[in-house]
LOTOR-223264 format. One line per field, with one value per residue (C-alpha): chain; x, y, z. Coordinates in steps of 0.02 Angstrom, whole numbers, m for minus. Layout:
N
c <- [A;...]
px <- [X;...]
py <- [Y;...]
pz <- [Z;...]
***
This chain:
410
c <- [A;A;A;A;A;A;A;A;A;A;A;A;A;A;A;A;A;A;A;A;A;A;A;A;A;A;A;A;A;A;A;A;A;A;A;A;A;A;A;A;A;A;A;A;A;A;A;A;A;A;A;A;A;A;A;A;A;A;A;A;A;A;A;A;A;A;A;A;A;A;A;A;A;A;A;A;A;A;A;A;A;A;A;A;A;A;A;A;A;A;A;A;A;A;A;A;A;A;A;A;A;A;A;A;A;A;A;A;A;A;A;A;A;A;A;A;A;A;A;A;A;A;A;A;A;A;A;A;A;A;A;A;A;A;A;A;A;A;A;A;A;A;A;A;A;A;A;A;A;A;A;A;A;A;A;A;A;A;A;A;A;A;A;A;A;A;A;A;A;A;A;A;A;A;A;A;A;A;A;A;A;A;A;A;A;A;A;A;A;A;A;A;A;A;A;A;A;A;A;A;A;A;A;A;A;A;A;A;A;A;A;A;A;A;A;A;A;A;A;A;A;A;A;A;A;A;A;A;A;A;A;A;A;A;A;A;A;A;A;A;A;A;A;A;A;A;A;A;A;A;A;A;A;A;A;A;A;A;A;A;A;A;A;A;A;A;A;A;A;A;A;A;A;A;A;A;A;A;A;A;A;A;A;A;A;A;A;A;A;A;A;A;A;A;A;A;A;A;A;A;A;A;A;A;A;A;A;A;A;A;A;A;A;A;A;A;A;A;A;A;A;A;A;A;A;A;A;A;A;A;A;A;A;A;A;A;A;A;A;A;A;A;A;A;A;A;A;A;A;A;A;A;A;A;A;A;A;A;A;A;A;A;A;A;A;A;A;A;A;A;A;A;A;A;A;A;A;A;A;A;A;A;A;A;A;A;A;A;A;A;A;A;A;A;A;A;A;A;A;A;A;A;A;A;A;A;A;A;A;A]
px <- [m803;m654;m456;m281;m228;m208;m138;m18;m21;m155;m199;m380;m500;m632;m791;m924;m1055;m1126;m1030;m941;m917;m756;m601;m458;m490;m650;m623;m497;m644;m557;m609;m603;m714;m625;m666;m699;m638;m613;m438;m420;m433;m334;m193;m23;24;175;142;259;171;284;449;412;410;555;609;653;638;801;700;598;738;739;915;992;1084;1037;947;866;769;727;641;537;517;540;658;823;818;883;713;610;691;658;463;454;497;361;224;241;133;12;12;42;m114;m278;m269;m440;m498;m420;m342;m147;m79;99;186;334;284;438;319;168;253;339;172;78;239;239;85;91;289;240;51;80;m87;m142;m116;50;121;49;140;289;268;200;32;m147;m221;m337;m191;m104;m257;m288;m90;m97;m252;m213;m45;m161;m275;m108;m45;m198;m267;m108;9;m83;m8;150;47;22;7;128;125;188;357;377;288;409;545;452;423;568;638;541;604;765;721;611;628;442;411;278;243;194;174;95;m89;m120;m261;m219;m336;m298;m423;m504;m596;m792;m876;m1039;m1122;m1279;m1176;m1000;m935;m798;m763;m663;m707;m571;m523;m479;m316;m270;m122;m16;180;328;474;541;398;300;166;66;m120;m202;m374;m450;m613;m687;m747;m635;m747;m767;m626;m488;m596;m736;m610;m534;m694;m766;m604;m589;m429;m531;m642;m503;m404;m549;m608;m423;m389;m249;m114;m163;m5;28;33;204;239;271;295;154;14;m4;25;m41;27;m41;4;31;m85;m105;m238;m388;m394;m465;m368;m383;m286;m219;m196;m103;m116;m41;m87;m154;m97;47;150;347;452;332;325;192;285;416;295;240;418;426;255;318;487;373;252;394;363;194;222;381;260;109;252;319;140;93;266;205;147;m21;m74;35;m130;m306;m348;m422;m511;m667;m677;m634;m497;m418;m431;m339;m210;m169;m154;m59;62;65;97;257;297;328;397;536;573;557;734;808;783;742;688;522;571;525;687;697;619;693;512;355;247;164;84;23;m155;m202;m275;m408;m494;m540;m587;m742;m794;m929;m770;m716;m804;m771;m689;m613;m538;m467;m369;m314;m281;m160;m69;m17;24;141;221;235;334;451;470;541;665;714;731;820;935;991;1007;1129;1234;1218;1117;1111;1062;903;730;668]
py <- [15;38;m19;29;m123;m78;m206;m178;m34;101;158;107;116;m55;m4;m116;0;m122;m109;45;177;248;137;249;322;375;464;600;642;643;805;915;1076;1234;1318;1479;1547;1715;1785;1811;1596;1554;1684;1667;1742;1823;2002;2010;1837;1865;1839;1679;1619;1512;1495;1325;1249;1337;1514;1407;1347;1157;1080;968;904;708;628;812;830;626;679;791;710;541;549;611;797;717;600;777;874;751;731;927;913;792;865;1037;1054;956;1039;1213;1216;1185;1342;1409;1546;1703;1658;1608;1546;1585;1456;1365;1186;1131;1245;1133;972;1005;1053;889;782;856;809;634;619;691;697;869;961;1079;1235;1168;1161;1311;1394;1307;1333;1516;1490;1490;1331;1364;1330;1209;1094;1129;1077;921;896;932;831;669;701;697;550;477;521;543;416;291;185;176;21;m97;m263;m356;m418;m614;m561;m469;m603;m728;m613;m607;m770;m815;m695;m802;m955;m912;m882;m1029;m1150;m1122;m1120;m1002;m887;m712;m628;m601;m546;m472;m360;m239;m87;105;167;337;461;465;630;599;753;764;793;818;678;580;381;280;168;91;44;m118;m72;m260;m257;m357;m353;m440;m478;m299;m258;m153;m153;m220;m204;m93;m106;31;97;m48;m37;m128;m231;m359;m512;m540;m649;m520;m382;m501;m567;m376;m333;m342;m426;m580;m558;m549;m700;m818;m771;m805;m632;m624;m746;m859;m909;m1113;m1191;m1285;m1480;m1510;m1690;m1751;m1599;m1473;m1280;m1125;m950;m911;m795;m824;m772;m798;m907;m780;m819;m975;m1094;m1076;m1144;m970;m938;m1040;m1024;m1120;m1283;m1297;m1380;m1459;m1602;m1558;m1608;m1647;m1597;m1484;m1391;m1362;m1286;m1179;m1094;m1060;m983;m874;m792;m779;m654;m557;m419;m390;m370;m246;m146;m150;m100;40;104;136;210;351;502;508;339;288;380;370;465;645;631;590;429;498;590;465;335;477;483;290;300;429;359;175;267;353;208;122;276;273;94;119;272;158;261;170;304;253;65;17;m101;m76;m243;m390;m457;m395;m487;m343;m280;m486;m477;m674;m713;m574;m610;m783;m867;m854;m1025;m994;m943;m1113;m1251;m1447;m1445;m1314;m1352;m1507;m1444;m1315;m1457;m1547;m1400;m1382;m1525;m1547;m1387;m1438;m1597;m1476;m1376;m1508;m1557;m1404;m1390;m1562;m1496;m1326;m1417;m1551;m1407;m1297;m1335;m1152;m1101;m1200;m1122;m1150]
pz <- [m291;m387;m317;m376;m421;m616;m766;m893;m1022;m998;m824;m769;m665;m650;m563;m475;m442;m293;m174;m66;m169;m53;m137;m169;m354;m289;m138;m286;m403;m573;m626;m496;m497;m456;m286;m238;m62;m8;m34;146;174;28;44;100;260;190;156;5;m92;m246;m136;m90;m302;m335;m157;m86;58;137;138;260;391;304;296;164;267;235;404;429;275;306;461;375;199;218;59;15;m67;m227;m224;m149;m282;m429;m347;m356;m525;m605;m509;m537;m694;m595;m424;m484;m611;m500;m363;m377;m502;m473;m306;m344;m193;m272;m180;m283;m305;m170;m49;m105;m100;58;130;102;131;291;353;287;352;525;542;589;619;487;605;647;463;413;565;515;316;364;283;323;377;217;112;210;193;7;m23;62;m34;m203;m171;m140;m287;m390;m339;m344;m491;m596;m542;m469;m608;m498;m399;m546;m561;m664;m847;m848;m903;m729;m647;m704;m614;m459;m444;m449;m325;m215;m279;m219;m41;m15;m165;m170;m360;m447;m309;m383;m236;m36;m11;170;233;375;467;486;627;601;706;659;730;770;681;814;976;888;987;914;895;802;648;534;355;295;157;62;m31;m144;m147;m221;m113;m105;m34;m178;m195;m356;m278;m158;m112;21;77;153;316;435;526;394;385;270;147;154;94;m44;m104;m131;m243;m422;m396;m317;m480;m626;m545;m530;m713;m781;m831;m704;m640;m801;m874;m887;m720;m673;m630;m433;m388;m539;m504;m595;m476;m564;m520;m346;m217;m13;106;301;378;372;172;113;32;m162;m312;m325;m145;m13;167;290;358;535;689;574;663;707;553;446;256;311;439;302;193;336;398;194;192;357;264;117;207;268;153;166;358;320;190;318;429;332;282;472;504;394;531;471;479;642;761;733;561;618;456;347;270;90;154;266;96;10;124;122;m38;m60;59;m55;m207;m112;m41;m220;m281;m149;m194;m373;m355;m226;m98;73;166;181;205;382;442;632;668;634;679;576;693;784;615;578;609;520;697;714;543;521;352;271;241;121;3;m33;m120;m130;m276;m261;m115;m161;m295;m185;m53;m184;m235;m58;m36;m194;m130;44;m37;m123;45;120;0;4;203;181;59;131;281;227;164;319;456;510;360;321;336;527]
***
């Protein structure tokens, strides 16, 4: 099982050969072996193939005009064009021997953006693209293996220089110090066929990520099925495996009211409580230090529900996946990676903002805890870490309050 959470420096993949072999590097084999189709699948429709090298989008009816080519792209043409750009080395060199599909790489790119933006069916882009639906499904293919394979570096978690950054980002908005981020675990459902009658049903996939308080993501983990809970997912990533053997979130923990609080990151209440991971207390009284800590913990989760949010507001993953497994992984990831890339050119295309409430896409009450996660000890570090931090969330309630009431955090 390998995820796309990926450190500092060199892109990598970490394997655990034990577990589902369907996280997102895996289902876009690195090397992929060139195909052989018939020239009639892989063809362009076009009877003239050589007029459509070099041609835009325009030749194809697509405006520039700016909330037009959103609709369609999910990006502004300066972002599409500057995509176009890096890929093309990438998505013009794989067509399969002897078959050019000579499409310029806007054609290619447009293709798969379209049925991620959309979730278009094949048949319906390549109408629209004037293509086969051969070639419509090996561009939106080859566009996930890409992104994928090449640039799944753009979801990587921080060195402690960022980490510093981020947590203080989140400092600021709660007074919650040494914070490096939210952990959340949502589901994308998919449509199984049943290959002895052909009937179809729907299974899911269990997608945790990590993000700062922009919403990027630094971790992705998919390819799990989605029946199993939050702590399940966690527990089965190698992010669960780095932080507990210090190789992550490891810098020198901070002084909060006499204890001592490592780096940890906030997650809802179908995570255990760890010394790296704080939840939020249960059943806690009105005004108390503990119900402080808990309307932090709630703004602090805000943008994991606006990137879970913004994730399912992407065509292809708003319906039931019409997919395989390995192809429907493919597709959330190549959605993540665009979603950071979009963030990373400050372009908020992608960025879903039409709720003020993320609540609809909180799913901490479906997926309970795992309590054979936590141990004694464990737990009563975790317990006092809280609680030191619960102590500062009220201080800091008290304070914001005494200098606006309407601005404290409710």
């Amino acid at each position: 099982m390998c995820d796309m959470r990926i450190g500092p420096g060199q892109p990598q993949t970490r394997t655990r050969p034990a577990l589902l072999p369907s996280l997102l590097p895996i289902a876009i084999p690195r090397k992929r072996k060139r195909t052989h189709s018939s020239e009639e699948e892989l063809e362009p429709t076009h009877d003239d193939k050589t007029s459509r090298l070099g041609h835009g989008l325009s030749q194809l009816g697509f405006t520039q005009l700016p909330d037009s080519f959103r609709n369609s792209f999910k990006m502004s043409s300066s972002t599409f064009r500057w995509l176009s750009g890096l890929l093309e080395p990438l998505l013009d060199c794989r067509d399969p021997v002897g078959l050019p599909l000579n499409l310029s790489a806007d054609i290619r790119l447009g293709i798969g953006l379209f049925r991620l933006v959309n979730g278009s069916t094949y048949s319906e882009i390549a109408t629209r693209f004037e293509v086969t639906e051969s070639v419509t499904r090996f561009c939106v293919k080859q566009l996930c293996r890409v992104l994928c394979t090449n640039f799944r570096f753009w979801v990587a978690f921080p060195g402690p220089e960022e980490l510093g950054l981020i947590s203080k980002s989140f400092e600021e908005l709660t007074g919650l110090p040494n914070c490096c981020g939210v952990i959340d675990c949502t589901r994308f459902k998919i449509i199984k066929i049943d290959g002895s009658n052909s009937s179809k049903d729907e299974d899911s996939i269990a997608v945790q990520i990590v993000v700062d308080s922009s919403s990027r993501m630094l971790s992705i983990v998919a390819g799990i099925r989605g029946d199993k809970g939050d702590s399940r997912v966690l527990k089965s990533s190698t992010l669960y495996k780095d932080i507990e053997e210090k190789k992550l979130l490891n810098s020198s923990p901070i002084c909060v009211n006499g204890v001592a609080v490592d780096q940890y990151l906030i997650g809802d209440g179908g995570y255990p409580l760890l010394p790296w991971l704080m939840v939020p207390f249960v059943d806690a009284n009105p005004g108390s230090s503990e119900e402080n800590f808990n309307a932090a913990h709630n703004l602090m989760r805000v943008p994991a529900l606006k990137a879970i949010a913004s994730l399912k507001n992407w065509g292809v993953l708003s319906r039931p996946i019409d997919e395989d497994f390995k192809t429907a992984v493919a597709l959330i990831g190549a959605c993540s990676i665009l979603h950071n890339a979009l963030l990373m050119r400050e372009d908020f295309s992608g960025l879903f903002e039409e709720l003020g409430d993320y609540s609809l896409h909180d799913e901490s009450s479906q997926y309970y805890s795992d309590a054979s996660l936590e141990e004694n000890s464990t737990e009563k570090k975790a317990s006092a870490i809280r609680s030191a931090l619960a102590t500062r969330a009220r201080v800091q309630h008290d304070s914001s309050y005494h200098r606006d009431p309407s601005s404290s955090v409710q």
